[in-house]
C-alpha positions in Angstrom: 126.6 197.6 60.3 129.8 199.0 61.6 130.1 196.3 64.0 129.8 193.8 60.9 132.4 194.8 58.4 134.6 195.2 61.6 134.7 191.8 62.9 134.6 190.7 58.8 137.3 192.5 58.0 139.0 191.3 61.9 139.0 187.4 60.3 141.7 186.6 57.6 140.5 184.4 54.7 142.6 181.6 55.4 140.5 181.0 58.3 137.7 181.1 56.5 139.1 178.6 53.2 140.7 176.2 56.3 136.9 175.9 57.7 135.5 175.5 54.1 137.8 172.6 53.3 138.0 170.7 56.7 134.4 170.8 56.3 134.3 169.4 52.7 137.0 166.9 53.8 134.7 165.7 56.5 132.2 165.6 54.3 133.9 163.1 51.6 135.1 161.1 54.4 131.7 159.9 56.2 130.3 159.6 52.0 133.6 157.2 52.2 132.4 155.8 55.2 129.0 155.0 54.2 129.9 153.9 50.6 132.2 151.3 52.1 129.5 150.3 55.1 127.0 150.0 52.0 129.2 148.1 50.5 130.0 145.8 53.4 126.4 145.4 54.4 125.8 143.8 50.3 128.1 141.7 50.3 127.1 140.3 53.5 123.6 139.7 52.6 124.8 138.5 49.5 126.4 135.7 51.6 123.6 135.4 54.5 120.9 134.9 51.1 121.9 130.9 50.4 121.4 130.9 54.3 118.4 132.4 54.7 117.0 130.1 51.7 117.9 127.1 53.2 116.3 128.3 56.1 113.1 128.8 54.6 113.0 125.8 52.9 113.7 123.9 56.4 110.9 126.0 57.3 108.4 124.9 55.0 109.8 121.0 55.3 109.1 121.2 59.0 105.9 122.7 59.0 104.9 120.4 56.3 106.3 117.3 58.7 104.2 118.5 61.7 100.9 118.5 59.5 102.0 115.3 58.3 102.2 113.7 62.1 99.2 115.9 63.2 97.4 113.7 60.1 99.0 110.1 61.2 98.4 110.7 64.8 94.4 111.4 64.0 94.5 108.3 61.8 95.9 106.2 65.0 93.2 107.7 66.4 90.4 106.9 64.6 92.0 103.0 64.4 92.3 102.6 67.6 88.7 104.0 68.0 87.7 101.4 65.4 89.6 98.8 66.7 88.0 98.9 70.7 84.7 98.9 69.0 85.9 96.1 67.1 87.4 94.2 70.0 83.5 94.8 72.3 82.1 92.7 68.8 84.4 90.0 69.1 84.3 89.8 72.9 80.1 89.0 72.2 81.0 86.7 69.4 83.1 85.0 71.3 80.9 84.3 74.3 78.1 83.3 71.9 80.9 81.0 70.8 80.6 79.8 74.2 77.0 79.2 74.4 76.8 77.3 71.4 79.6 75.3 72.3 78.1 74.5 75.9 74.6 73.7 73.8 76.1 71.6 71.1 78.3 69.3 73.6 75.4 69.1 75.9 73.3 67.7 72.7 76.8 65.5 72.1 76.0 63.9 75.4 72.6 63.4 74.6 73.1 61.8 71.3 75.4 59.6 72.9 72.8 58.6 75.0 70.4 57.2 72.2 70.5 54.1 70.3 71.9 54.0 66.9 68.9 51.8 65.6 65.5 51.3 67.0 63.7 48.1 65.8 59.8 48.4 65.1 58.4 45.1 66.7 56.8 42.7 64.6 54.1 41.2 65.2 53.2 37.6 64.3 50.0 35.5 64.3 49.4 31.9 64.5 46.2 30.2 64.7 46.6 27.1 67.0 43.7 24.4 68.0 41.2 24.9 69.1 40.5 28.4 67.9 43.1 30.3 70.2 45.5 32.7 68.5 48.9 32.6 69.5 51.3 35.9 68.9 54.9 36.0 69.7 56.1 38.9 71.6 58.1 41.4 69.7 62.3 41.0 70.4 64.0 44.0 71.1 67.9 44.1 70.9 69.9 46.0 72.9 72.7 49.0 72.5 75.2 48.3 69.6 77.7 49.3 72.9 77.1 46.7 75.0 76.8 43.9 72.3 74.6 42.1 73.8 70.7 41.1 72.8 68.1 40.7 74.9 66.9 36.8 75.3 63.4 36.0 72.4 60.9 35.1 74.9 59.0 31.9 73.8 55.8 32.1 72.1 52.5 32.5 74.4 49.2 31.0 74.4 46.5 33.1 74.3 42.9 32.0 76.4 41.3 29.4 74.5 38.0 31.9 73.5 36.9 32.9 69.7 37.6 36.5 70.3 38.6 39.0 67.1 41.7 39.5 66.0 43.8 41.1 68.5 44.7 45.1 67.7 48.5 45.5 68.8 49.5 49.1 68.2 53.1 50.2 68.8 53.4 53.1 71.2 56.9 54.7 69.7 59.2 56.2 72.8 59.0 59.8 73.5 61.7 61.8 72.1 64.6 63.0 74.4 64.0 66.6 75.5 67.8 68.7 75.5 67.5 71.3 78.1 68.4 74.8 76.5 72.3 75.6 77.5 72.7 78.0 80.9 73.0 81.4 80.4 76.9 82.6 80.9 77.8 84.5 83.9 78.6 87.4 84.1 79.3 88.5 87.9 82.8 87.6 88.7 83.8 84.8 86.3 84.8 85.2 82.9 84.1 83.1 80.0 86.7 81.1 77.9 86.8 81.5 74.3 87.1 78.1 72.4 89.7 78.7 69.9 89.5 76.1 66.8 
């Protein structure tokens, strides 16, 4: 206890008040310091806040621009899904175009072929002397194309004999067969679509 009061009574009290008040002077300084650096930091953010907004709101604008392509580029997608399917349905219409277009000019040609009128015969009866019937043979006239008639031959005598009346039946042409159209090939040609 000796040793103590000694050394307390060895240090003079201005010592001790110069210690107390650098140490309070220290300690209003770095309150000072960190007042002003509060200070500073506010009125930064207070500036960097219009920033930061705007930055958020470019933010939101871009994400909502990427799910707005991400949306367009699966529509695209499903068109142009749509429109090869599309495109296989008009590549079959369009060579059943051909078909039909080989079968109706083929049935062109064929009509072509064929009269424009057919004339029934007729047959006529004349009783001559001596009992014999006489008939004239029927006259046929030719294409309308070539315009010209085939001669009327002159009427014939039948064999002097009392026979019945002749039965003359008319045996009509057969009708023109049209071959069905040849099926398209496929193996290393490619057929034309007719375009109206």
């Amino acid at each position: 206890m000796t040793d103590s009061r000694l050394r307390s009574a060895l240090l003079p009290a201005h010592v001790g008040v110069l210690v107390g008040v650098s140490a309070g002077a220290y300690a209003l300084s770095l309150a000072a310091m960190t007042g002003l650096q509060a200070g500073n930091e506010a009125a930064l953010r207070a500036q960097r806040d219009p920033l930061a907004a705007a930055i958020g709101r470019l933010t939101a604008q871009h994400d909502q621009l990427t799910a707005r392509v991400d949306q367009a580029r699966a529509a695209y997608e499903a068109a142009a899904a749509a429109y090869a399917a599309t495109g296989t349905g008009f590549q079959n219409v369009a060579a059943r175009l051909a078909e039909l277009t080989a079968a109706v000019s083929q049935v062109g040609a064929t009509a072509a072929s064929l009269p424009t009128r057919v004339h029934i015969p007729v047959v006529q009866f004349a009783p001559t002397t001596g009992g014999a019937v006489a008939y004239r043979a029927p006259t046929v006239a030719a294409r309308p194309a070539t315009g010209k008639t085939a001669p009327t031959p002159a009427p014939v005598a039948a064999a002097a004999a009392p026979a019945p009346a002749p039965v003359v039946a008319y045996v009509p042409p057969p009708a023109p067969v049209i071959a069905p159209a040849p099926p398209p090939t496929t193996g290393g040609t490619t057929t034309a679509s007719t375009k109206p």
